[in-house]
N, C-alpha and C positions, 0 to 999 in steps of 0.2 A: 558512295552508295553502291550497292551489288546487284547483279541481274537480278529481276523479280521473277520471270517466266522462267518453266521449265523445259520448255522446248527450244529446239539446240538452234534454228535460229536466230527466236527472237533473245536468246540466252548471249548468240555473240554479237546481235545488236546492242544489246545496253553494255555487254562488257566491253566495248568500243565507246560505245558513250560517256561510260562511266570512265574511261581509262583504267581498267581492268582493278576496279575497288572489290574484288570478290578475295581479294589475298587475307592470308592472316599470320600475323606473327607480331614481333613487340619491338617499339621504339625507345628511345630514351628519354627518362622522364625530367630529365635536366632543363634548366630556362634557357630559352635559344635567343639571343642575340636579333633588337631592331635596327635596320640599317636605313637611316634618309636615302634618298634617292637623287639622285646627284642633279645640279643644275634646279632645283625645286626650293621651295621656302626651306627654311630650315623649322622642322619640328620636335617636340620632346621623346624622346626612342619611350619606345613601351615597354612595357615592366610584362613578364610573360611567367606565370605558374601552371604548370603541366603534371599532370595524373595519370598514372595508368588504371582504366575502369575496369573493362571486360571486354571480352572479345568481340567481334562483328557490331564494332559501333556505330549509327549511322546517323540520323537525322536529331538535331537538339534545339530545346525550345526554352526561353528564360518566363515565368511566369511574374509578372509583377505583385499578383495579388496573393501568392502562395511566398515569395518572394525567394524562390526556388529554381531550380536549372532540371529539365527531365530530357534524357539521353532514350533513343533506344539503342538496346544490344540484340544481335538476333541470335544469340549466345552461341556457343559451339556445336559441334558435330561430330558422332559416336556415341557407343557407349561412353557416360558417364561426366558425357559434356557438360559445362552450366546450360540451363533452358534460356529463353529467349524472354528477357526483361524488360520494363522503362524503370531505372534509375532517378529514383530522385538526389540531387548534390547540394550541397552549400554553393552556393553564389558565391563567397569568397576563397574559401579552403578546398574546395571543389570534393571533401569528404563525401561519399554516400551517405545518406540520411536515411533512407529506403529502398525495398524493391519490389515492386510489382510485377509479378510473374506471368506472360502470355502464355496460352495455349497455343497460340500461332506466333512464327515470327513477323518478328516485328522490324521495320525499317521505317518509312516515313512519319512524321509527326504535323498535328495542326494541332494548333491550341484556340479554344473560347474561353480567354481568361476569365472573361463576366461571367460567365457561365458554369467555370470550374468545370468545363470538359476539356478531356485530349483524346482525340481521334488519332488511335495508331493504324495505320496503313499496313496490311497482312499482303504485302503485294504476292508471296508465291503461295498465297492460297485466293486471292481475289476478293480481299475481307478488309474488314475495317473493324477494330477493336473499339469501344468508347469507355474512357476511364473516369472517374469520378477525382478531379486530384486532390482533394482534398482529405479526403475517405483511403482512399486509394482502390479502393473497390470497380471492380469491372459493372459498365451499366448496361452493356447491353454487346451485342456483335450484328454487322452489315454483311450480308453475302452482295455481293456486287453481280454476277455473273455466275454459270455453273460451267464444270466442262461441257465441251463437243468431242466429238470422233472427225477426225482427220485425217490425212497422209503425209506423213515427212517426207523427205526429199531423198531418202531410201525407195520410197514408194510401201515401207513399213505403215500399218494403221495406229495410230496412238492418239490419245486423248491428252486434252490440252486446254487452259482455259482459253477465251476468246485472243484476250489482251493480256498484253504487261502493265505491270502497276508501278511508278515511282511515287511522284509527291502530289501532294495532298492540300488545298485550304478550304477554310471554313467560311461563311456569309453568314456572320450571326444576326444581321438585321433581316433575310429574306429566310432562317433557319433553313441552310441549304450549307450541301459538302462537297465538294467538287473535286475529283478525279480523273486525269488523262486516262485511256486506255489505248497503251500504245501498239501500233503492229505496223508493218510493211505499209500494206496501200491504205488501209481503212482503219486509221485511229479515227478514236469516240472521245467523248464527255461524259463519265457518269455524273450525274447530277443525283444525290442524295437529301431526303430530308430527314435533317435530323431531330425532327417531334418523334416521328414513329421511327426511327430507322431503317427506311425503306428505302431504294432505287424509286426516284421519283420520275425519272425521264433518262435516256441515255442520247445524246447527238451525234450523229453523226457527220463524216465529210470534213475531218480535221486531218489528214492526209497522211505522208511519210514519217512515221515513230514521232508521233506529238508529245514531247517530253517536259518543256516549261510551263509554268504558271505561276499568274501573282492575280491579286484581286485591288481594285481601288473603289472600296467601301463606299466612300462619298458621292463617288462618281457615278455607281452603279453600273461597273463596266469589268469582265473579267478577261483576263488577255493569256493566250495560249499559242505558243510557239511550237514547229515544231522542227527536223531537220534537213529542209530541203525549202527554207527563207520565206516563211511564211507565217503573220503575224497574224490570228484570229481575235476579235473584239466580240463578248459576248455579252447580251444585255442581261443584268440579272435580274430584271423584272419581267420581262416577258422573253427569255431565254432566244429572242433571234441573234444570229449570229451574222456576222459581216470577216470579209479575208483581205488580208493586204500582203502583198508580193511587195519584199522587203533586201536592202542591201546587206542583209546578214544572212552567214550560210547556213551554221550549226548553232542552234539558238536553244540552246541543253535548258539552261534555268534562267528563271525571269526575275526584276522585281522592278517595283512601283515607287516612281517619285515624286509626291503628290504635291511638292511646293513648285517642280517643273512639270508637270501634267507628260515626264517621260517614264517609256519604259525601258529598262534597263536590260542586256541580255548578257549570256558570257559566251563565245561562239568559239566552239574550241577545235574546228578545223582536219578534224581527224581524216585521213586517207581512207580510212578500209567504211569509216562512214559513207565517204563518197563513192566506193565501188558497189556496197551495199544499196542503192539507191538503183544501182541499174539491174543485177541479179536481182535482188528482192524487190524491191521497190517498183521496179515498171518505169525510171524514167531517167529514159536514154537521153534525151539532151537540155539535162540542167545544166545553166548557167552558174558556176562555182562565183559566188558573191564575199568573195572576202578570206584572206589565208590563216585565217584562226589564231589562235591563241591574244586574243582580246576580248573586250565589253565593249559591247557599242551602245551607246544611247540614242533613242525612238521618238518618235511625235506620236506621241499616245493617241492623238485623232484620227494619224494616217499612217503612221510606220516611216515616216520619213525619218532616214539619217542626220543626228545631228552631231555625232561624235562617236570616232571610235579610239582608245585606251587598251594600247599593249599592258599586256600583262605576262604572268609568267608564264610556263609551257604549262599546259591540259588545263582550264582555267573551269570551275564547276561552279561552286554556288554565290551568288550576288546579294548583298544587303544593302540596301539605303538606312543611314541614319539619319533621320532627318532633324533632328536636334542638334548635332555637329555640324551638319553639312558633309557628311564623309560618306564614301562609296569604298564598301569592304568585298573582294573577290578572292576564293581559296585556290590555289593554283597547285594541283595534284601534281603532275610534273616537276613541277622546280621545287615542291616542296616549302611552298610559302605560303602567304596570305598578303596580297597588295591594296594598299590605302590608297582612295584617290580624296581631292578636294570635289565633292561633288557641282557645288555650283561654277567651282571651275576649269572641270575636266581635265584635274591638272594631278600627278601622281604625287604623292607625302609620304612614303615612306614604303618599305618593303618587311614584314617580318617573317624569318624562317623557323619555320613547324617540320621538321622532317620528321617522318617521311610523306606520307601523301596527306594532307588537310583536305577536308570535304566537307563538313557542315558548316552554318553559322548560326548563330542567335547574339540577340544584345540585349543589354541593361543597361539604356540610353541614363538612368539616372545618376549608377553610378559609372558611366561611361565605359564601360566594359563590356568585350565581344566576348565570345563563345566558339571554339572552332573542337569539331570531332577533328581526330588525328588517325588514319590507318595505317595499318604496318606494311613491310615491304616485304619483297619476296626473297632476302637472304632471311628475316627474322622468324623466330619459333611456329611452325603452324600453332593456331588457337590459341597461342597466350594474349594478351589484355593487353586492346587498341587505345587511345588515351585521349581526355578531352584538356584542351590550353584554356587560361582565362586570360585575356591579355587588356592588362589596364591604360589606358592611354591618359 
């Protein structure tokens, strides 16, 4: 994922968060090799087919009911670039089917499969696109926020939206959409309703760059992390919020395991996040909880520690499969994507995506992840970042 804000702070907060995913150029689109992990059960290597898309790929989503893959690209920059897409693909051959053109770029995705909507996240305009996927037709656009006037740290006056934007999900039972808005001392929640597509409430008091989120549907419980070890529990029926001070540091992205009532983080430990915390941030004596590059698993009640699982270096996005039992982590650094046995917190296997891996999605039926692949910084500026399907 790429800085969403354009202010040169909060620009090189997320590009620290992110492990600097703003690069562009092209990988290879060859099948890279699954490796068990030594000392662990022995499982079958994964079968891995990889595509080169389009440039600035970022967040992807498998649709059951479409029974389709939608990619966004936030397409290129200059004259003459491609514009900024969601890609519909074959699930198996990973061809493009489609393409859907934003006006705004596009990075983060939610899907309401029943619903046949995808909410694209316009984070550096502070928007939310909603697509018909079936139609492929745009139904509507969310302004979240407008600029303010401010002073950078020039002491120059520039305008800027409030927040940054990453990821995004939906509450299709309480029809509501829910957005971090991250900054320094004073990240929010936007809470959106998606009948009218309006900003229905925004929350405040979710602290230093709140960057995760996952929702557990059943539970009625939405949980928000952010980087300086703090777990928020939000009700989503009457939107009160409760905080738990948590054994994890950097808690980038979340997800929900609903047969362990845990929540899952990836805490990726970055240094120049932790000096950021006292320059920007306002707080001089955190307590550094844990040396990164792991997923630690949560007590969805209280935040309590029940396990944490090395993974590879800059570790970003987490899925639960809860039909396997498997716990999928993309590890931007090492250039992988690490399998654990979820119910037994136990790792199965390693597969290598070079160069940086950052999304995920799954087709729990036909057992098949989904991982976005970004280029590195020896490859082509703007040429076409690539999505893997790796079959297990």
């Amino acid at each position: 994922m790429k800085p969403f804000a354009r202010h040169s702070l909060i620009a090189a907060a997320l590009a620290a968060l992110l492990a600097g995913c703003a690069t562009d150029s092209t990988t290879s689109a060859a099948q890279a090799p699954a490796q068990s992990t030594a000392a662990t059960p022995a499982v079958a290597q994964a079968q891995v087919v990889r595509q080169a898309i389009a440039p600035g790929l970022y967040e992807i989503v498998y649709s059951a009911r479409q029974d389709a893959v939608f990619v966004a690209s936030a397409g290129g920059r200059g004259e003459g670039a491609p514009p900024s897409r969601i890609l519909r693909l074959h699930p198996q051959t990973l061809a493009v089917q489609a393409e859907i053109v934003l006006e705004r770029r596009g990075y983060g995705l939610a899907l309401d499969d029943a619903a046949g909507r995808l909410h694209v996240g316009n984070g550096s305009d502070a928007a939310v696109t909603v697509i018909d996927v079936a139609t492929h037709q745009t139904i509507g656009s969310i302004q979240l926020a407008e600029k303010i006037k401010t002073t950078n740290p020039e002491g120059k006056e520039v305008e800027r939206f409030p927040h940054g934007f990453r990821e995004l999900v939906v509450d299709a039972a309480n029809h509501r959409l829910y957005m971090p808005g991250l900054w320094f001392q004073d990240s929010v929640l936007y809470v959106v309703d998606t009948r009218s597509l309006k900003v229905e409430k925004v929350l405040s008091g979710f602290g230093f760059l709140a960057t995760g989120i996952t929702l557990d549907a059943q539970g009625g419980r939405l949980y928000v992390s952010n980087q300086q070890g703090q777990l928020f529990t939000v009700d989503t029926k009457t939107l009160a919020v409760s905080k738990a001070e948590v054994d994890s540091d950097q808690m980038l992205n979340l997800a929900f395991d609903r047969s362990g009532q845990r929540v899952f983080a990836t805490d990726q430990g970055a240094q120049n996040i932790e000096e950021m915390r006292g320059k920007q941030g306002g707080i001089e004596n955190h307590r550094r909880r844990g040396e990164g590059n792991r997923v630690v698993a949560l007590n969805a009640a209280d935040g309590k520690l029940l396990a944490s699982l090395p993974t590879g270096e800059g570790p970003i996005a987490v899925l639960v499969d809860d039909a396997h039992q498997r716990l999928y982590v993309t590890n931007r650094g090492a250039g992988s994507v690490s399998v654990f046995d979820s119910a037994r917190n136990q790792p199965l296997q390693t597969v290598a995506l070079p160069t940086h891996p950052n999304s995920l999605a799954l087709d729990a039926r036909r057992n098949a992840l989904f991982v976005t692949v970004k280029n590195g910084k020896d490859d082509p500026r703007g040429s076409n970042e690539s999505v893997a399907r790796i079959q297990f």
